[in-house]
C-alpha positions as a Markdown table, in Angstrom:
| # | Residue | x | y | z |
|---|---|---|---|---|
| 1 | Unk | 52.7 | 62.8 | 33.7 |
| 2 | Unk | 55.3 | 60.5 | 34.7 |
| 3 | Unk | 56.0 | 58.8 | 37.9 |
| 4 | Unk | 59.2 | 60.6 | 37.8 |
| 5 | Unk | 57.7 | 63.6 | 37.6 |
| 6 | Unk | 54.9 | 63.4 | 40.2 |
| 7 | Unk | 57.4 | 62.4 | 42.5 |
| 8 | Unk | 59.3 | 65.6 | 41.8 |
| 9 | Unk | 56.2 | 67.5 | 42.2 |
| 10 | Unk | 55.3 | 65.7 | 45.7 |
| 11 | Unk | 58.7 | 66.3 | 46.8 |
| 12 | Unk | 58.4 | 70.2 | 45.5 |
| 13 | Unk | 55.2 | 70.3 | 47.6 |
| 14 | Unk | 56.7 | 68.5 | 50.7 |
| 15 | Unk | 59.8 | 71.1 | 50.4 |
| 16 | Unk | 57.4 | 73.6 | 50.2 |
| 17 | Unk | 55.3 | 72.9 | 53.2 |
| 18 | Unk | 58.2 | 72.5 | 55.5 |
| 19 | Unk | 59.3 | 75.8 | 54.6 |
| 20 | Unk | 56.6 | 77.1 | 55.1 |
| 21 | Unk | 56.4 | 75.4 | 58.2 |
| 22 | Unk | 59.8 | 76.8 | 59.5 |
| 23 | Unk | 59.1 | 80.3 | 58.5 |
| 24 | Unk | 55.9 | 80.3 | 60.7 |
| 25 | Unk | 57.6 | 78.6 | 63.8 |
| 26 | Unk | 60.3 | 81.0 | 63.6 |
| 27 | Unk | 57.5 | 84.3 | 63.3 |
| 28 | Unk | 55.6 | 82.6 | 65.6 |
| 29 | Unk | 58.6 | 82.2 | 68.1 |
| 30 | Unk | 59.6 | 85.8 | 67.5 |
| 31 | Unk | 56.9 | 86.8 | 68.4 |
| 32 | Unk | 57.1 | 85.2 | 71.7 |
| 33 | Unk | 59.7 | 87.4 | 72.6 |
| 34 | Unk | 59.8 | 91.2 | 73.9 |
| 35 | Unk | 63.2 | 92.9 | 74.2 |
| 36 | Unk | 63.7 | 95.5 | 76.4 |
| 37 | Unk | 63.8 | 99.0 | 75.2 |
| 38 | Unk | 67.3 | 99.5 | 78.1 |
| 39 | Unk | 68.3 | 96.9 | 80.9 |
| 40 | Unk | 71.5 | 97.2 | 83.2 |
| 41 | Unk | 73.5 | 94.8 | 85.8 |
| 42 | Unk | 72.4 | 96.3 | 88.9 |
| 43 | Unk | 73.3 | 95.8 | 92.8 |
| 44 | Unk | 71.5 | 96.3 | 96.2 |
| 45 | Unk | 73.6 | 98.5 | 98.2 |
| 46 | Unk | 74.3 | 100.3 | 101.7 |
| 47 | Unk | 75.7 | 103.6 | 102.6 |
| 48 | Unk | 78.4 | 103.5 | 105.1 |
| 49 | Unk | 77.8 | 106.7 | 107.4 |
| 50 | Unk | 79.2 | 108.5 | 111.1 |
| 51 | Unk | 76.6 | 109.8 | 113.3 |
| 52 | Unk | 79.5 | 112.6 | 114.4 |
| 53 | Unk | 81.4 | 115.4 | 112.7 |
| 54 | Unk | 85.1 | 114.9 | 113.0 |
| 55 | Unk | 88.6 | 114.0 | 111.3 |
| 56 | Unk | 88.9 | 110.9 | 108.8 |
| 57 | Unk | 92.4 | 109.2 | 110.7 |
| 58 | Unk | 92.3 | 106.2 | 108.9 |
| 59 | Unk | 91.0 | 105.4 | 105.3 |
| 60 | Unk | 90.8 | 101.3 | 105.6 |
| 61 | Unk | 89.4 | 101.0 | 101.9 |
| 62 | Unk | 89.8 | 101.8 | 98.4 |
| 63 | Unk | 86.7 | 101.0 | 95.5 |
| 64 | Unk | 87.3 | 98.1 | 94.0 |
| 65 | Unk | 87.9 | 96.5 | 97.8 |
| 66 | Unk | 86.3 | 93.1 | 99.3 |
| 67 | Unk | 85.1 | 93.9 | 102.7 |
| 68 | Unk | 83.3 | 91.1 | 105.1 |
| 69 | Unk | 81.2 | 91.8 | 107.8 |
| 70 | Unk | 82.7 | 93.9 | 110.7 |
| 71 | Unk | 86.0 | 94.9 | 109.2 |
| 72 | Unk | 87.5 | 98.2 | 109.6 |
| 73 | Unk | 86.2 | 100.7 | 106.8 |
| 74 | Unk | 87.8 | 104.3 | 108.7 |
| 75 | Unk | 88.4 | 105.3 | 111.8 |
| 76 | Unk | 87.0 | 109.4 | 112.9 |
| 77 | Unk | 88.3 | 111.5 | 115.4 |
| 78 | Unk | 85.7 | 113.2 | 116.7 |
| 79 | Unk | 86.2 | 115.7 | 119.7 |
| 80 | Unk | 82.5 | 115.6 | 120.6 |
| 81 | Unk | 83.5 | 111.6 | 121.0 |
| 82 | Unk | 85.5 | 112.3 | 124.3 |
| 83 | Unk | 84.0 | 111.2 | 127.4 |
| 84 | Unk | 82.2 | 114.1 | 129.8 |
| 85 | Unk | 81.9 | 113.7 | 133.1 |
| 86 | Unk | 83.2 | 110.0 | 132.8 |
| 87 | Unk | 80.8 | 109.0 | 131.0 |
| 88 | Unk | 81.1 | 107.3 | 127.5 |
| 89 | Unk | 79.6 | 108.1 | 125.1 |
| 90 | Unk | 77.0 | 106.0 | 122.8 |
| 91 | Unk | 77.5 | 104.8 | 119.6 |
| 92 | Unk | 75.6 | 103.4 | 117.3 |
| 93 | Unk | 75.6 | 99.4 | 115.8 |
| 94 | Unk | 78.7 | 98.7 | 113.8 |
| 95 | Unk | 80.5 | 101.3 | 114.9 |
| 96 | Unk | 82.5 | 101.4 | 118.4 |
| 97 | Unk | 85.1 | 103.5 | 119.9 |
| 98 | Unk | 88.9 | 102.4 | 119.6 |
| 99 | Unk | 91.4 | 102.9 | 123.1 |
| 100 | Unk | 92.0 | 106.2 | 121.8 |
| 101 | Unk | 88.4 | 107.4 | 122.0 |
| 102 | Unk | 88.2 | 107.3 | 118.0 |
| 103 | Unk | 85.1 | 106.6 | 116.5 |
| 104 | Unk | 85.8 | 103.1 | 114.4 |
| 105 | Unk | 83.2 | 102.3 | 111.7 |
| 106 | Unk | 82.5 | 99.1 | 110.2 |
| 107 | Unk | 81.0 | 97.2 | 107.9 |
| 108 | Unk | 77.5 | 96.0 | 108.2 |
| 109 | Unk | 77.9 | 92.9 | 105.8 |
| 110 | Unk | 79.9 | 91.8 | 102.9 |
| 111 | Unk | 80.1 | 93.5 | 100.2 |
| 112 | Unk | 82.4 | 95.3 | 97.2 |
| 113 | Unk | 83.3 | 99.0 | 98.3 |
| 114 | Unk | 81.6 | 101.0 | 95.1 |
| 115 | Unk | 82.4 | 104.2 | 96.3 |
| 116 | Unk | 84.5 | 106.5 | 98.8 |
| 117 | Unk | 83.4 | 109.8 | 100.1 |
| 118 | Unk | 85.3 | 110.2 | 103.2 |
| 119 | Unk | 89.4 | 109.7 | 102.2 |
| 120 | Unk | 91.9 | 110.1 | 104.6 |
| 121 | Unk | 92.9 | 113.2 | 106.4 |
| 122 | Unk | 89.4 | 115.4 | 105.3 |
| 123 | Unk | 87.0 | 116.6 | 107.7 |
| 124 | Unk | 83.2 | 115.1 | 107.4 |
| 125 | Unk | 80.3 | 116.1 | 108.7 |
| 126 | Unk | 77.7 | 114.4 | 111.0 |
| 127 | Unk | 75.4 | 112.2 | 109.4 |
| 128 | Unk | 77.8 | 112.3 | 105.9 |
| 129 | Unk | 78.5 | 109.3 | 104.1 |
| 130 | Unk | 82.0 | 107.7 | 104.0 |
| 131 | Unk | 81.4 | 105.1 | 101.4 |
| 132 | Unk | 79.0 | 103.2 | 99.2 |
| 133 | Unk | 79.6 | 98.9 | 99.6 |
| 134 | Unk | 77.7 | 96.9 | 97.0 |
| 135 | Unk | 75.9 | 93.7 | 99.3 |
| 136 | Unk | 77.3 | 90.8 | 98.3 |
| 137 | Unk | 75.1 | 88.2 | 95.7 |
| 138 | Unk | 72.9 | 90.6 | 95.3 |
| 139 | Unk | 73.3 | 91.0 | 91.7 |
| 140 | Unk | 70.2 | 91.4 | 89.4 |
| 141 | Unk | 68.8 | 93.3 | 86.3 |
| 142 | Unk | 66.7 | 95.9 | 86.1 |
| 143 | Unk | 64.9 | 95.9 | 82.6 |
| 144 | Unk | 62.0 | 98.6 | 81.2 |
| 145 | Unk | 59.4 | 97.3 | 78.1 |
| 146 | Unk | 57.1 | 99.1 | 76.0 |
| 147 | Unk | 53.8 | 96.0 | 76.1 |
| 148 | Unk | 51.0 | 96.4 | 74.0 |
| 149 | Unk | 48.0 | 95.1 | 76.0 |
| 150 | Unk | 47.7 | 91.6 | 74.6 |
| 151 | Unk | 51.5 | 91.3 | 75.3 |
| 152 | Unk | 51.7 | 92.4 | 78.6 |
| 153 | Unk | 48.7 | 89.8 | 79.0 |
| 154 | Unk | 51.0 | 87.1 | 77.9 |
| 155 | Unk | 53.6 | 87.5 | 80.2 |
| 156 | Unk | 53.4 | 84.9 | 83.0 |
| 157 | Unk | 54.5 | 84.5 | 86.8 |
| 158 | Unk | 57.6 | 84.3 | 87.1 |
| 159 | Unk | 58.5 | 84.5 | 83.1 |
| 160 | Unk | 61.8 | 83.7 | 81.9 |
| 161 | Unk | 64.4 | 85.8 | 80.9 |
| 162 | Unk | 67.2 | 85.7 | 78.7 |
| 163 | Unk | 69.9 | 87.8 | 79.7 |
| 164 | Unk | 72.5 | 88.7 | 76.5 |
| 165 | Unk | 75.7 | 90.4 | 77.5 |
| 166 | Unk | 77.4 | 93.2 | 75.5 |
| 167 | Unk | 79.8 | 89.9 | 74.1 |
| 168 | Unk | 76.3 | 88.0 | 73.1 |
| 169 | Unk | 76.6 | 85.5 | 76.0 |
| 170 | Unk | 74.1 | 85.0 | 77.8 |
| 171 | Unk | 72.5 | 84.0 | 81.0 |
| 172 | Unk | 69.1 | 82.5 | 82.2 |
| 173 | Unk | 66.7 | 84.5 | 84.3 |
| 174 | Unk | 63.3 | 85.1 | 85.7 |
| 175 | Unk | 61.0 | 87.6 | 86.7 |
| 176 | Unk | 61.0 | 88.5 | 90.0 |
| 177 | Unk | 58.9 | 91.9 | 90.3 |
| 178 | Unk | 56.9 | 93.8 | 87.6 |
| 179 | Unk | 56.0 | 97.8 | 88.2 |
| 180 | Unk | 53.7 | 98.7 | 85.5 |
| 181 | Unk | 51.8 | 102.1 | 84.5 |
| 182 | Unk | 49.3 | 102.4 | 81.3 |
| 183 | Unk | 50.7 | 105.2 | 78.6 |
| 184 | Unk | 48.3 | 105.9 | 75.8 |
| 185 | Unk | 47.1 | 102.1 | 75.8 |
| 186 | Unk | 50.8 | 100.4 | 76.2 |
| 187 | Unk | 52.0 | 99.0 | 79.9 |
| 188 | Unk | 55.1 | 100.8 | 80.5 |
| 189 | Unk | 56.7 | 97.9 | 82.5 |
| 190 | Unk | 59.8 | 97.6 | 84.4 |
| 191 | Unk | 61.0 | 94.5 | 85.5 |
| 192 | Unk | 63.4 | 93.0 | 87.9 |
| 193 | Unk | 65.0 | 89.9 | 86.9 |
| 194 | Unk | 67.1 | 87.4 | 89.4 |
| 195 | Unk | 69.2 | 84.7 | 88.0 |
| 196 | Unk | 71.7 | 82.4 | 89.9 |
| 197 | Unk | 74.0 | 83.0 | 87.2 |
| 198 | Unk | 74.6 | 86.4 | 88.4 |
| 199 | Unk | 78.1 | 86.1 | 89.7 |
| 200 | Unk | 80.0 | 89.0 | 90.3 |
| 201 | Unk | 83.1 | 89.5 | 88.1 |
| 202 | Unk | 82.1 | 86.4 | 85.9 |
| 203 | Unk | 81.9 | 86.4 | 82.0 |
| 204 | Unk | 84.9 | 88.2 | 82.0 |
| 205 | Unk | 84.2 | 90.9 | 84.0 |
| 206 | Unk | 81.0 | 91.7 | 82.2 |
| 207 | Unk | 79.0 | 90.3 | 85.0 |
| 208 | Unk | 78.8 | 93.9 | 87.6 |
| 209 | Unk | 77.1 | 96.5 | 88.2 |
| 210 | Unk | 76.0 | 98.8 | 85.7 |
| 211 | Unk | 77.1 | 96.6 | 82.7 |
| 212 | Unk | 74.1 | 97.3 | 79.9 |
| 213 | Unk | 72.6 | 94.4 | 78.7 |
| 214 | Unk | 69.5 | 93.0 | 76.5 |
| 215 | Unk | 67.0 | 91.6 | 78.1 |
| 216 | Unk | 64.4 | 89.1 | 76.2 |
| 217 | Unk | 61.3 | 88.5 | 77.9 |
| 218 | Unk | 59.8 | 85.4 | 76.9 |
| 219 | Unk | 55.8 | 85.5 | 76.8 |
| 220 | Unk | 52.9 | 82.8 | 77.3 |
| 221 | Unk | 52.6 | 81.4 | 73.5 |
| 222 | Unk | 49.3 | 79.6 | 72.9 |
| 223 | Unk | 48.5 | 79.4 | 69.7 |
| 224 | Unk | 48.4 | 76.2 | 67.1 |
| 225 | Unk | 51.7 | 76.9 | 65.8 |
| 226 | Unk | 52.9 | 76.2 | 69.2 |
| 227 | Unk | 50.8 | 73.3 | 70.7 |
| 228 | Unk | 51.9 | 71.4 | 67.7 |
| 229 | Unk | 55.8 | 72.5 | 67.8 |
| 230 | Unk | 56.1 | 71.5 | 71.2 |
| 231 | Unk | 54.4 | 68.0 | 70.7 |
| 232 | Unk | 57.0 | 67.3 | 68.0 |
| 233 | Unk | 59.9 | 68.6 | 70.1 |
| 234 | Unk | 58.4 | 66.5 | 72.9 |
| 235 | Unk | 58.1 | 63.3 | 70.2 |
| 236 | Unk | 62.1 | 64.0 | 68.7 |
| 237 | Unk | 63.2 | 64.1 | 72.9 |
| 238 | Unk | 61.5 | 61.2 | 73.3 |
| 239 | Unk | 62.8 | 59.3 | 70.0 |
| 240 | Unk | 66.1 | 60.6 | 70.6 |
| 241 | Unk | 66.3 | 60.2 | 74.4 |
């Protein structure tokens, strides 16, 4: 054989093995990954309520609506409201009585109005809810997985997260809570996920409540394949700066 050709053949080999190579990184990182089976954009929120039956006088709000803490949501005028024997009567926190003797209810911290149950000019009853108010930056994702048990072994505290919108952006989270229950030998798992990059109305628009998105869980990977990808990645950063 020629020197020509056994340098052909050591290059065919060399070709070879870094294909080979890339094919098993890329298995190997694939298989550090879970997706979830179903994951929306979810929000903490409050109920906005009145303690007494009585007429909606004023509807302050409409969904969509900013409100900050202590504004005016809706004003109720309540007949049981109306002072006996000169005495007022008591209300509870974040609500108090205008200088008509109208129940005024407000808002117990910022938030985005979600929904509105008590509109103008209808009658409510006691203890009914008037609206629903999203707490502001409270934005998170709630995700559910279908682990084996070597899978659900690999994922670590406080795992990351790679959240892909429905226009394949994405956004960086972490695990924040894990509720997990065993069906015939696979952790049924759903997680909560936080990320900073939550803002609401961001990504153009995509970023809000009840937006579906993927979630991809990224698990502990031990193995050879990965000890020695990191340490080159960590050797090119180093070369490379």
């Amino acid at each position: 054989m020629t020197w020509g050709g056994r340098f052909r053949l050591l290059l065919g080999l060399l070709l070879v093995v870094v294909v080979a190579g890339l094919a098993t990184y890329k298995l190997n990182e694939s298989r550090g990954i879970a997706t979830s089976a179903s994951a929306q954009i979810l929000g903490k929120t409050y109920s906005v309520g009145t303690p007494y039956a009585g007429l909606v006088v004023t509807q302050a709000v409409e969904v969509g609506d900013e409100v900050s803490e202590g504004e005016t949501l809706f004003v109720i005028d309540a007949a049981n409201l109306h002072p006996l024997d000169g005495k007022e009567p008591v209300v509870p926190e974040t609500t108090h009585l205008d200088e008509e003797g109208r129940l005024v209810v407000t808002a117990s911290g910022a938030g985005v109005v979600t929904a509105v149950d008590g509109t103008r000019g209808t009658f409510v009853q006691s203890a009914a809810d008037l609206a629903t108010i999203q707490r502001k930056d409270t934005l998170y994702v709630q995700a559910e997985y279908t682990l084996s048990a070597k899978e659900y072994a690999r994922v670590p505290d406080d795992a990351a997260v790679t959240i892909e919108l429905p226009n394949q952006q994405t956004l960086s989270g972490h695990v924040d809570r894990v509720q997990v229950e065993t069906v015939d030998g696979k952790a049924q798992a759903v997680i909560t996920v936080a990320s900073d990059e939550l803002v609401q109305g961001d990504k153009d628009g995509l970023v809000t409540a009840g937006t579906p998105v993927a979630a991809l869980l990224h698990l502990r990977n031990d193995g050879v394949v990965t000890t020695v990808s990191d340490a080159v990645k960590g050797y090119v950063k180093d070369v490379v700066g």
